[in-house]
C-alpha positions in Angstrom: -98.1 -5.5 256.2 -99.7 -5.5 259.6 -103.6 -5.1 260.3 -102.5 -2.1 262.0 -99.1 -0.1 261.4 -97.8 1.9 263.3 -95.5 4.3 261.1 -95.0 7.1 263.6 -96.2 8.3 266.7 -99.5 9.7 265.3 -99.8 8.3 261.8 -101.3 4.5 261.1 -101.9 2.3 258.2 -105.2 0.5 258.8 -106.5 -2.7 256.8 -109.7 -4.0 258.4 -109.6 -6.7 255.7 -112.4 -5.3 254.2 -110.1 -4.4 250.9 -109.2 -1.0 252.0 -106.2 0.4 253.4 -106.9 3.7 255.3 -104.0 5.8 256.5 -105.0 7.7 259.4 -103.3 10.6 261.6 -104.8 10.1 265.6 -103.4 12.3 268.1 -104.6 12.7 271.7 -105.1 16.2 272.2 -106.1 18.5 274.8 -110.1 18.6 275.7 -111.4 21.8 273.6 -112.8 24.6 275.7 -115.7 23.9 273.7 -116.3 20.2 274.6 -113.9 19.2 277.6 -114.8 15.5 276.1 -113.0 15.4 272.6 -109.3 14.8 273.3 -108.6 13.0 270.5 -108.4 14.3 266.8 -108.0 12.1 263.9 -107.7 12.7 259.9 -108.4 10.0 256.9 -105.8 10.8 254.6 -108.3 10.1 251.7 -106.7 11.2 248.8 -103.7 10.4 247.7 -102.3 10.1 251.1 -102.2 13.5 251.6 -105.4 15.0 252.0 -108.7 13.9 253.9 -111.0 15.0 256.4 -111.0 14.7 260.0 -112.9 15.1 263.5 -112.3 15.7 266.4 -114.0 13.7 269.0 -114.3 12.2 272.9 -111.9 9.2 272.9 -113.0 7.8 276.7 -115.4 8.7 279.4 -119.0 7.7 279.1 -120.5 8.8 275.5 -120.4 7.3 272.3 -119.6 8.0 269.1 -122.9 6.8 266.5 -121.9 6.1 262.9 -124.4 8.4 261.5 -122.9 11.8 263.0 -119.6 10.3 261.8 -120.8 10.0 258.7 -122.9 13.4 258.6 -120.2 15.5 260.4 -117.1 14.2 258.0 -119.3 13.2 254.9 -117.5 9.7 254.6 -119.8 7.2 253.7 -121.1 4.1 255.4 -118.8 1.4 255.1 -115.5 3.3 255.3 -116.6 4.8 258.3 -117.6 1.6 260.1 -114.2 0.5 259.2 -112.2 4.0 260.8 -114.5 3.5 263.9 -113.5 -0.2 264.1 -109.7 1.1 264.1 -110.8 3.8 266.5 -112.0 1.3 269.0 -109.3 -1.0 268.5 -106.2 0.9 269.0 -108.0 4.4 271.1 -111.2 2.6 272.7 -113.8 5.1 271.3 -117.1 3.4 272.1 -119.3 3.3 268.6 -123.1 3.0 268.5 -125.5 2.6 265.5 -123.4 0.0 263.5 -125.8 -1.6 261.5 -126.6 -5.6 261.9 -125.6 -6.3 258.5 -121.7 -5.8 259.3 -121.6 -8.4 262.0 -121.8 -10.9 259.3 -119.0 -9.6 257.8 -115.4 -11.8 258.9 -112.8 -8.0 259.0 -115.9 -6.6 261.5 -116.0 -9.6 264.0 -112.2 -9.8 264.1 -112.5 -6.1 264.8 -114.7 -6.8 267.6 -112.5 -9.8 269.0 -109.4 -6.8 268.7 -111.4 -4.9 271.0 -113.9 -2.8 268.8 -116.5 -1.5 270.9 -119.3 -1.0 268.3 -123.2 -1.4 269.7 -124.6 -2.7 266.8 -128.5 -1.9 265.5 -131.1 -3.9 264.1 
């Protein structure tokens, strides 16, 4: 299987090498009249393949995206969510801030990063 997979136009199979596979549904969408920013929404299809949780959120432009709202605004924990907002910068560019230091020791998260993850990483 490929890092990433491609199995439709909106759904992806996503193994970091961090001894997860994640399938994920990303779609660019149209900017909400809410926040003319997010135009992209994505889902983790956590359980069982068929059900998750999912965000919506600005896929370009100037902001970032810092792990910790991930994480407070989805409730997915630390290391899973480092790993969807390595995929998110690799195949969407989403730019990621608050990565903590500890992950850039890991091998899946600097191969992520040569892909073309865009995660600020933290002391």
């Amino acid at each position: 299987m490929k890092l990433i997979e491609k199995l439709s136009n909106d759904l992806f199979v996503y193994q970091p090498g961090n001894c997860t596979r994640y399938m994920i549904l990303a779609r660019k969408i149209e900017p909400c009249h809410w926040d003319p920013d997010a135009d992209l929404a994505i889902f983790w299809l956590k359980h069982g393949d068929r059900g998750g949780v999912g965000m919506v959120l600005p896929s370009s432009g100037g902001s970032q995206l810092h792990l910790s709202y991930f994480c407070e605004k989805t409730g997915i924990g630390e290391a899973d969510a480092v790993a969807l907002l390595c995929f998110l910068g690799e195949q969407f560019g989403v730019k990621v801030s608050g990565i903590p230091i500890a992950y850039r020791r890991e091998a899946w998260f600097q191969q992520a990063e040569a892909r073309g993850a865009n995660c600020l990483v933290t002391a």
